[in-house]
C-alpha positions as CSV (number, residue, x, y, z in Angstrom):
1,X,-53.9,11.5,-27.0
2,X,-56.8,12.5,-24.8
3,X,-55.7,15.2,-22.2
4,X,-56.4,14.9,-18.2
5,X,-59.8,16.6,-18.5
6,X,-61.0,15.2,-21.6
7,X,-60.3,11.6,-20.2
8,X,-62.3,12.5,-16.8
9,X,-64.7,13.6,-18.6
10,X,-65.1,10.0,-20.7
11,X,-64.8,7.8,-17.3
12,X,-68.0,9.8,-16.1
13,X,-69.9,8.5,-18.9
14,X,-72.0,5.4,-17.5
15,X,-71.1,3.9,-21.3
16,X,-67.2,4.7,-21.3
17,X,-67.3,3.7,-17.2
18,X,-69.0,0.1,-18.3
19,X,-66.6,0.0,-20.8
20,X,-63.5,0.5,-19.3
21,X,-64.7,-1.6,-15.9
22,X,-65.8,-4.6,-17.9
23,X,-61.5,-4.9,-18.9
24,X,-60.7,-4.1,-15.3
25,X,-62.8,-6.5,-13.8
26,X,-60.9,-9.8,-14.3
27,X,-57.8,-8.4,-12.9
28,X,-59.4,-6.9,-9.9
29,X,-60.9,-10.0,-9.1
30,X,-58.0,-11.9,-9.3
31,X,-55.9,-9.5,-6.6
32,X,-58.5,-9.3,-4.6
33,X,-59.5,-12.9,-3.9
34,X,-55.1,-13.5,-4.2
35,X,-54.2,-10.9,-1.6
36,X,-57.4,-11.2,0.8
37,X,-56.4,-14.8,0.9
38,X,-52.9,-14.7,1.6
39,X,-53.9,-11.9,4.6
40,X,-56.5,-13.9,5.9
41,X,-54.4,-17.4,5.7
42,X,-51.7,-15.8,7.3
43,X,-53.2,-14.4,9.8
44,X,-55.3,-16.8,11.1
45,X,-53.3,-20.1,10.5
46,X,-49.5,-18.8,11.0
47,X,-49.5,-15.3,13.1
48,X,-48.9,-16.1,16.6
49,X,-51.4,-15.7,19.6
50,X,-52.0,-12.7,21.5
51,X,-50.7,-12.6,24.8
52,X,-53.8,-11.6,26.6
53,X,-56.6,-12.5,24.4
54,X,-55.2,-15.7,22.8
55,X,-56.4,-16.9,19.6
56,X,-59.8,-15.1,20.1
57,X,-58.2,-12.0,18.8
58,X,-57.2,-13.7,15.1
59,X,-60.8,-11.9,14.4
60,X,-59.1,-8.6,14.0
61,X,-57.8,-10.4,10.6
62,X,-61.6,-9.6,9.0
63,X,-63.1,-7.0,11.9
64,X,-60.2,-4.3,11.1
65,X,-60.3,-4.6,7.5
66,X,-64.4,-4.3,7.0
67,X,-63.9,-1.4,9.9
68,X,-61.3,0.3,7.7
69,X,-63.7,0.1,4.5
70,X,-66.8,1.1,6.6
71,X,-65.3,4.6,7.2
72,X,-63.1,4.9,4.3
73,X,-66.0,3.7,2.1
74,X,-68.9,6.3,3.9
75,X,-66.5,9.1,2.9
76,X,-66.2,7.9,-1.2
77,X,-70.2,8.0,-1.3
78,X,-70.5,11.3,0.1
79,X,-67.8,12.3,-2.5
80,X,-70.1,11.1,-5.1
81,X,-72.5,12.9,-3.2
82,X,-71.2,16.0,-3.8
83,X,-69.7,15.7,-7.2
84,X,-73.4,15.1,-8.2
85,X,-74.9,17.8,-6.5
86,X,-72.4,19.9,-7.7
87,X,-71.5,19.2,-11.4
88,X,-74.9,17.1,-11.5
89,X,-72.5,14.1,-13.0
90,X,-75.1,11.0,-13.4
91,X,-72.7,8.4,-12.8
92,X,-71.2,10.2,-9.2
93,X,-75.2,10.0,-8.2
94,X,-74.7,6.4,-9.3
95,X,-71.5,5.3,-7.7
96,X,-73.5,6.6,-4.4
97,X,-76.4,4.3,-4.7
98,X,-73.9,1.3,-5.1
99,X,-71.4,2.7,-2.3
100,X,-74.4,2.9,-0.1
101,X,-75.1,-1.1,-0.7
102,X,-71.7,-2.1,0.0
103,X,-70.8,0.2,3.0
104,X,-73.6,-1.0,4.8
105,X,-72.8,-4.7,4.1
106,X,-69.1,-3.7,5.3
107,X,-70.7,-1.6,8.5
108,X,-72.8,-4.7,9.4
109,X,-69.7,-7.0,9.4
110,X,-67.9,-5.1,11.4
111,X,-71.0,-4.9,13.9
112,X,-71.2,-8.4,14.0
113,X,-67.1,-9.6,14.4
114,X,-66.6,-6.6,17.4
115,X,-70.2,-8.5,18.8
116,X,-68.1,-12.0,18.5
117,X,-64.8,-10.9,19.6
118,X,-66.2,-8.9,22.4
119,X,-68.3,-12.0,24.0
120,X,-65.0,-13.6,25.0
121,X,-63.4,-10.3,25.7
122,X,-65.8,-8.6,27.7
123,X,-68.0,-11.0,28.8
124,X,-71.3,-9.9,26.6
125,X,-71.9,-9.4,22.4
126,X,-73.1,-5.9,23.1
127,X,-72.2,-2.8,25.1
128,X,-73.3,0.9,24.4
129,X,-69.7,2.0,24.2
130,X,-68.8,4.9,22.5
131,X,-66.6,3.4,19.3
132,X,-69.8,0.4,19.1
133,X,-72.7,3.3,19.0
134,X,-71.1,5.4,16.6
135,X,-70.8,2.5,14.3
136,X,-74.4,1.3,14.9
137,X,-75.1,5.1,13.9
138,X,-73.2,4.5,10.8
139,X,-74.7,1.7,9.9
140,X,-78.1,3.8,10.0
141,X,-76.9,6.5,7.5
142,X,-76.1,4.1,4.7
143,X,-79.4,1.9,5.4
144,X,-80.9,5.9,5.2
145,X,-78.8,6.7,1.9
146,X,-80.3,3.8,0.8
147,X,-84.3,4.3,1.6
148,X,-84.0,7.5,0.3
149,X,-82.9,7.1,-2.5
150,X,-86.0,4.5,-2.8
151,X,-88.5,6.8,-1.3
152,X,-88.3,9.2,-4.3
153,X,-87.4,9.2,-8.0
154,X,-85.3,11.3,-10.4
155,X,-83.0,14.2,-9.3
156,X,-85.3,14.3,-5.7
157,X,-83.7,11.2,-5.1
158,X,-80.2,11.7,-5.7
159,X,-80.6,15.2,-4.0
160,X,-81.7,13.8,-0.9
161,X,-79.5,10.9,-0.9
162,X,-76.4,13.0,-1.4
163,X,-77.7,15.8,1.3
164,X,-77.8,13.1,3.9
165,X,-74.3,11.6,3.0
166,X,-72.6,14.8,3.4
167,X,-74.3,15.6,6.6
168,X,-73.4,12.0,8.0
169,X,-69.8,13.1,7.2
170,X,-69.3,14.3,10.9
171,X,-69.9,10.8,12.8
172,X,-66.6,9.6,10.7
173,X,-63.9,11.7,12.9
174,X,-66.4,10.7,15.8
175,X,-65.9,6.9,15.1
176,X,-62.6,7.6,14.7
177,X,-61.6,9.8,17.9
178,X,-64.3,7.8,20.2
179,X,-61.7,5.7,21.8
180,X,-59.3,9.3,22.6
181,X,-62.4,11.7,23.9
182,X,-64.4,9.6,25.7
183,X,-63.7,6.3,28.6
184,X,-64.5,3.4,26.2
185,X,-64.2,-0.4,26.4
186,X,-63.2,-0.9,22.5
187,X,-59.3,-0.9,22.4
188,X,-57.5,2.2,21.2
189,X,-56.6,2.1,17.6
190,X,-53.7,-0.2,16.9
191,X,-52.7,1.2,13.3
192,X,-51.5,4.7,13.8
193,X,-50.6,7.0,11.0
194,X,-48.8,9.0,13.3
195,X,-46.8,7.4,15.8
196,X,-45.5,4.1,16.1
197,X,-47.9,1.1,16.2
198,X,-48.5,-1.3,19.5
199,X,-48.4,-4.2,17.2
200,X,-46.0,-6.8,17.0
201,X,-44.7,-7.2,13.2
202,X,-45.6,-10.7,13.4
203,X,-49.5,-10.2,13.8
204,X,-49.4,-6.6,12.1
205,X,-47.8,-7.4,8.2
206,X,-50.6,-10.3,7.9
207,X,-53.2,-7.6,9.4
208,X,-51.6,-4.9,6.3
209,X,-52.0,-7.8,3.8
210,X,-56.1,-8.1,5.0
211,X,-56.4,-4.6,4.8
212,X,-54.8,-4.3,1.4
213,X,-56.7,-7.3,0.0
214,X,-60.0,-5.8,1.9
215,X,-59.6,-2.7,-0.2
216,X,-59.5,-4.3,-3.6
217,X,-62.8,-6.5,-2.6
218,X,-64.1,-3.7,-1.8
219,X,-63.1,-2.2,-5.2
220,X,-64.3,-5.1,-6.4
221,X,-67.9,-5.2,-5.4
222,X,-68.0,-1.5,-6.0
223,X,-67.3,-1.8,-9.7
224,X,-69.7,-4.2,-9.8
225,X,-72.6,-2.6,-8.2
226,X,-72.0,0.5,-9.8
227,X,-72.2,-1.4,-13.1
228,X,-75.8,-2.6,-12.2
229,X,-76.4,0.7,-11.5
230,X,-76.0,1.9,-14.5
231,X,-77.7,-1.1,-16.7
232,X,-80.7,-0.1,-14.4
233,X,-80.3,3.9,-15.3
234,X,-79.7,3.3,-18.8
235,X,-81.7,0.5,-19.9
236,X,-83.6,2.9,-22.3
237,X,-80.9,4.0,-23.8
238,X,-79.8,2.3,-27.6
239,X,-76.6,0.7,-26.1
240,X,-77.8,-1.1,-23.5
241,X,-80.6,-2.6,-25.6
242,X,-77.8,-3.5,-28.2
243,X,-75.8,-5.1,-25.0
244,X,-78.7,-7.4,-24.3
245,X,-79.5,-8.3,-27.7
246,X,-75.9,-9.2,-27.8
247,X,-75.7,-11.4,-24.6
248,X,-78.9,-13.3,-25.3
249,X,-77.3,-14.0,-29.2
């Protein structure tokens, strides 16, 4: 039996990662489209209505979720960030590329469901409020993960790419604490981890449910980029010749 180390050591392997994702993938799929569904269902068909912003807050069911992963997901790519830069591991250098792509999809959706709840809310799509601009700013790191790590090649790339993901590590807290240091429009946060939450349990487990089937999509699309990514990287190497030869057989 392979020890804790040893096994590490095999998932960092592009091979042994495509491998062992390939098996994973039909169950992830499946939880992910079961649980997002029964979040986003609930929520928007069966939770009550707010008391103040009526049905027009039912959007929180798909803006707190991608909000969530926008953060959560900025701080897994400057992990692989580091882990690259640091043990030079060519699938961590990999996984950023992909987490890159799909935090900035993420980033955007939750820039463009606070632009459509705010419209009825505050009167306008846009304001240059505090928790808003930080956003906007984080959307502009991963869109600059991502062009650098297209405006060179090799090892420049992934150095670059990784430099700038660590650095962008400080607007997370920002985001996060926006609503606290400075007078802002956006709503404080309504899921605390300290504290008790300002949610009734009515609207709140369907919003857990979204969040929990929000992660695994995001899983999901992870996997599945970062699998790309490594066809793309390896596609000189004997196994991934062998894998086409295979699938067009």
């Amino acid at each position: 039996m392979a020890s804790w180390p040893q096994w590490l050591h095999r998932l960092g392997s592009p091979r042994e990662f495509y491998r062992l994702s390939g098996r994973a993938l039909p169950w992830l799929a499946v939880a992910a489209a079961g649980v997002s569904m029964v979040g986003l269902v609930w929520g928007l068909a069966f939770a009550p209505p707010d008391a103040r912003q009526g049905h027009s807050f039912r959007i929180a069911y798909l803006h707190v979720p991608v909000s969530f992963l926008a953060l959560a997901g900025y701080y897994l790519m400057a992990l692989a960030g580091a882990v690259g830069l640091v043990w030079r591991v060519k699938l961590a250098h990999m996984t950023l590329r992909a987490a890159a792509r799909v935090g900035a999809a993420f980033t955007f959706v939750a820039l463009l469901t606070g632009a459509l709840w705010g419209k009825p809310t505050w009167g306008t799509y846009w304001v240059w409020d505090a928790r808003i601009t930080s956003m906007l700013i984080l959307f502009f790191l991963y869109l600059g993960v991502i062009a650098l790590g297209q405006a060179y090649r090799g090892e420049r790339a992934d150095r670059a790419a990784a430099v700038l993901a660590l650095v962008g590590t400080v607007n997370v807290p920002i985001i996060y604490k926006s609503v606290d240091w400075w007078y802002t429009l956006h709503q404080p946060a309504t899921i605390k981890l300290t504290g008790t939450t300002t949610m009734h349990p009515a609207m709140l487990h369907p919003l857990l449910v979204c969040i929990a089937g929000f992660y695994l999509f995001y899983a999901l699309l992870l996997v599945l980029h970062v699998r790309a990514e490594i066809l793309a990287g390896e596609r000189r190497t004997r196994w991934v010749r062998e894998l086409a030869l295979g699938e067009r057989g």
